[in-house]
C-alpha positions in Angstrom: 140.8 74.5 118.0 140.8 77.9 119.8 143.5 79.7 121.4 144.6 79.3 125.1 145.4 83.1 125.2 142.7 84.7 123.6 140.6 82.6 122.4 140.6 83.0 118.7 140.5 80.0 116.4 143.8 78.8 115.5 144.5 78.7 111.8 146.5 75.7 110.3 150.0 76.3 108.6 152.6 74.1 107.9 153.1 71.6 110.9 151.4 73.8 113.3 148.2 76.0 114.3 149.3 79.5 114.7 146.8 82.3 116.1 146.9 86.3 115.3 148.1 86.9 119.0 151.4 85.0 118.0 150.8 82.0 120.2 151.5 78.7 118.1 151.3 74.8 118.8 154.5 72.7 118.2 153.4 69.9 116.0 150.3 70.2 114.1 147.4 68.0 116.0 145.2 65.7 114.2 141.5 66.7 114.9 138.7 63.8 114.7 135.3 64.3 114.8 132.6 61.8 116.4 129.4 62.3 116.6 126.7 59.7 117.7 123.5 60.0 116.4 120.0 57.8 116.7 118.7 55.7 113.9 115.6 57.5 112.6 113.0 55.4 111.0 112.2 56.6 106.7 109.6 59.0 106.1 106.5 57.9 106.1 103.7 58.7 103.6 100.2 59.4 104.1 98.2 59.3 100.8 94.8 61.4 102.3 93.3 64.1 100.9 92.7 67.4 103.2 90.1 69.2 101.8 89.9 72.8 103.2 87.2 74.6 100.8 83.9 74.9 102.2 81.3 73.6 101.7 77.9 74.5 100.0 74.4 72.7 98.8 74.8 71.9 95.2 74.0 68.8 93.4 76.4 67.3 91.7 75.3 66.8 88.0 77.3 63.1 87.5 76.5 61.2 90.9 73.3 63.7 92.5 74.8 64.3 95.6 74.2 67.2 97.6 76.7 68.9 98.9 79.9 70.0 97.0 83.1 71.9 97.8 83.6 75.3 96.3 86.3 78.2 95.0 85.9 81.4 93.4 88.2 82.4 90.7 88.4 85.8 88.5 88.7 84.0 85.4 87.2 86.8 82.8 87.4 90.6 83.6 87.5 92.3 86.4 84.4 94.2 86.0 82.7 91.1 85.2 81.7 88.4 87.6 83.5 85.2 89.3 83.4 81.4 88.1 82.1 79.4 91.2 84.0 76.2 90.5 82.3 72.7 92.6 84.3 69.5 93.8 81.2 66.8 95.0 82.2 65.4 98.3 80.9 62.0 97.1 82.6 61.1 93.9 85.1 64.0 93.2 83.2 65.0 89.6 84.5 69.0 89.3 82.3 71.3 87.4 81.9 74.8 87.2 78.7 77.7 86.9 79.0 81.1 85.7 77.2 83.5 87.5 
């Protein structure tokens, strides 16, 4: 509830609401809330896989595919070169090459 004289927001005490500007209800109010709101249907899950690595031609050592997704990844020292990690888009077989 606000104030009709200056708008504050009227604190509760005792059996009333009293505001800072003096002003002051004479019996406390009861206050209700209602809100309507729509029924929402669960959250539905999607079990596919997004892949967002590119793609490169490599043959996958388990199925012989062709193409693969790959990553780069420092694994040893920094003056020493990356691990190309490969995902086959065929049969999902991960493997790795050091170069």
């Amino acid at each position: 509830m606000f104030c009709p004289k200056c708008g504050s927001i009227l604190i509760p005490k005792e059996n009333k609401y009293v505001c800072s500007c003096g002003y002051f209800t004479r019996e406390k109010e009861e206050l209700k809330l209602k809100e309507k709101t729509k029924e929402t249907k669960g959250v539905e899950v999607i079990s596919k896989t997004i892949e967002t690595d590119p793609k490169t031609s490599e043959e996958c050592p388990k199925c012989e595919n062709k193409e693969a997704y790959y990553w780069l990844v420092q694994t040893r020292a920094a003056d020493e070169a990356e691990t190309r990690f490969f995902k086959c888009t065929k049969c999902g077989y991960k493997w790795r090459s050091y170069t």
